[in-house]
N, C-alpha and C positions, 0 to 999 in steps of 0.2 A: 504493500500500500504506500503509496505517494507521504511525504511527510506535510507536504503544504497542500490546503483545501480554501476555497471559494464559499462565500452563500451564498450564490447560485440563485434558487428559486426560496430560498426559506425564508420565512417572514416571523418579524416580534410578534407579540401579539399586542402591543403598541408603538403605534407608527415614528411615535415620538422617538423612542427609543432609538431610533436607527439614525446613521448617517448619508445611509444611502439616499443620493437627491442632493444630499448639501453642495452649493457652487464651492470651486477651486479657484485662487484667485495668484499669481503670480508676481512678482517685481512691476512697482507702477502701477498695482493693482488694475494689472491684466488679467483679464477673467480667460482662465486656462481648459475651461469645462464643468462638468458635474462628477462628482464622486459615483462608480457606477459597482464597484465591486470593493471587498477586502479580500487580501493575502493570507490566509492566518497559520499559525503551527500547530496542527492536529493534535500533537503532543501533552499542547500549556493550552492553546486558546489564545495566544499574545497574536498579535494583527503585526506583519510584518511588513506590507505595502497596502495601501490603497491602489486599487484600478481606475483610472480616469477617463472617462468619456467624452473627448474633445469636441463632438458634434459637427467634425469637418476637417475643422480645419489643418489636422492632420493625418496625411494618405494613409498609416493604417487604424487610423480611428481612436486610439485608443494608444495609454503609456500608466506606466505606474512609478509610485514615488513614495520611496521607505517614510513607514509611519513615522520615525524620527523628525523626520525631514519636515512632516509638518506642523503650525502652529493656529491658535484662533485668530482670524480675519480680527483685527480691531476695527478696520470699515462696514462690515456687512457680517449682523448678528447672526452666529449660529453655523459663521460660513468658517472654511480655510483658508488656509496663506500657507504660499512655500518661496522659498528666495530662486525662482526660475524662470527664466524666460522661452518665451513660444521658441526662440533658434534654438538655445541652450536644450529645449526637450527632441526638436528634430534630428539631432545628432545621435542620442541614445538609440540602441538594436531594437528592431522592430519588434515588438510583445506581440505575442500568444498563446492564449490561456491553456492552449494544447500542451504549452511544456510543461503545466503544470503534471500532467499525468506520468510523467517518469521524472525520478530522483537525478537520474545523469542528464537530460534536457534541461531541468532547472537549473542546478550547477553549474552547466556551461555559459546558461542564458545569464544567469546571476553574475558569473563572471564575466563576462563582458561588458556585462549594464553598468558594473562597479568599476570599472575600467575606464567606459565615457567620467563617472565622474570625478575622476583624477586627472586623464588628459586632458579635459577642456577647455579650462576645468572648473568642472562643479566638483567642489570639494567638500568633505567633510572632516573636520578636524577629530584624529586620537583626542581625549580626553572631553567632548565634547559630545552631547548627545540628540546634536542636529545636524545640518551642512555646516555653512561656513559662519552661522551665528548661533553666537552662545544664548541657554538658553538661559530664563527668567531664576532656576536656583544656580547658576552659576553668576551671577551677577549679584555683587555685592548688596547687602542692605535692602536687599527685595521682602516685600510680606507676601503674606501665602496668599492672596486674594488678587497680587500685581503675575506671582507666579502661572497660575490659572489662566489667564490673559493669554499666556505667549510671550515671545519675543519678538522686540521690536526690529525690522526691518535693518535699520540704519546701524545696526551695529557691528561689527566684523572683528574676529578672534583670532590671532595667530598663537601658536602652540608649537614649541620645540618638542616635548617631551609627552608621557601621557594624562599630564597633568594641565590644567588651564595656568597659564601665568599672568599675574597681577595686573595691580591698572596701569601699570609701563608700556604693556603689549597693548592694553584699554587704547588706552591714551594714542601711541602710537598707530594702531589701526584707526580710530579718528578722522585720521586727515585723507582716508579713502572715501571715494564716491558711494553714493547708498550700491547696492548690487555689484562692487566693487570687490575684485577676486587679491589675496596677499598671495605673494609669490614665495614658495617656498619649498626647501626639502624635503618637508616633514612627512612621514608616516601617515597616509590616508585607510579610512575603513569606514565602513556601512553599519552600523552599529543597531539600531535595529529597533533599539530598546527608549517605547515613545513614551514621556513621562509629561504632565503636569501641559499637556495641550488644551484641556477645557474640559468643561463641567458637560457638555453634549459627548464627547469624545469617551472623558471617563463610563460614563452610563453605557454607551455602545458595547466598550473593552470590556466592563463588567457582566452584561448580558451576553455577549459572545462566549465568555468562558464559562458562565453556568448553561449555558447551553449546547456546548460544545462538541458532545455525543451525539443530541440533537440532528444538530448541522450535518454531523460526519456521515449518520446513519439516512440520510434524507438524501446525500451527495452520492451514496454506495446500492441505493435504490434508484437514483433518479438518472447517475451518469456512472454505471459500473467500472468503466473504463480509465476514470481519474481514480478508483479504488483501490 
């Protein structure tokens, strides 16, 4: 059995609950699409990409972007943000939900997709639990209700080590342009692991993993083939 599953056709038994539907919204809040699926690990239940439904404007329809990677829209209630632009996403390998039915398909696909964003590059910082901006508890003097929010756009993190460093680096990243990439040697990774995106986000995460059997057994009747 495949380790990563889809929800497919499953439904909450409220609507609310779900993120499916919610807009994507990009750098310059560019609307990038609709959230049209999740990734998740069969294992835990943890959502490891959103699937995005571009509604066009890109030839294969569709891309996905590690749940890390995104945070709450501060523009548009109840919606996402991720630090991407419509070029920056036509460079990534073309998605299909087909590799999700074999472990070595995925793998390969994974690797390459994590590939695009180092050479591009869309980067994602060691010690950092999003792309290229730190998020709201790695910033100093935040409260847990600023946390919840997201991370603001404008802010850019460079990182030697696998640890975030101080407001030097703050400071220093500063004087880059908002969606402004640092140049660097450092050790890039997909980390995977989406914390403290929002109060719509958490609810989803929490009902996907209590129903997690659910899902798998509804996926193994409906598409035997990703089983």
């Amino acid at each position: 059995m495949a380790n990563y599953g889809m929800l497919r056709n499953y439904r909450f038994t409220d609507d609310k609950e779900d993120i499916r539907g919610a807009k994507l919204f990009g750098l310059n809040d560019e609307k990038l699409g609709k959230i049209d699926d999740v990734i998740f690990d069969h294992n835990s239940g943890w959502i490891r990409y959103v699937v995005v439904d571009t509604g066009g404007w890109l030839s294969t329809k569709k891309f996905i972007v590690p749940a890390d990677g995104l945070h709450a829209s501060l523009k548009h209630d109840g919606d996402f943000a991720v630090n991407l632009t419509q070029e920056q996403i036509e460079q990534f390998p073309p998605y299909s939900e087909t590799d999700l039915e074999s472990d070595e398909l995925w793998a390969d696909y994974e690797g390459r997709y994590r590939s695009k964003w180092v050479a591009d590059p869309v980067m994602h910082r060691v010690g950092t639990d999003r792309d290229i901006t730190p998020t709201m508890q790695q910033m100093p003097g935040n409260s847990p209700s600023a946390r919840a929010a997201g991370a603001p756009d404008s802010v850019v993190s460079r990182s030697s080590s696998s640890e975030v460093r101080g407001s030097a680096d703050l400071e220093d990243a500063a004087s880059l342009d908002q969606g402004g990439y640092a140049a660097s040697t450092d050790s890039v990774e997909i980390d995977n692991s989406a914390n403290g995106i929002g109060p719509r986000w958490d609810v989803f995460q929490d009902r996907l993993r209590e129903r997690r059997k659910d899902v798998i057994r509804l996926g193994r009747d409906t598409y035997p083939k990703a089983s």
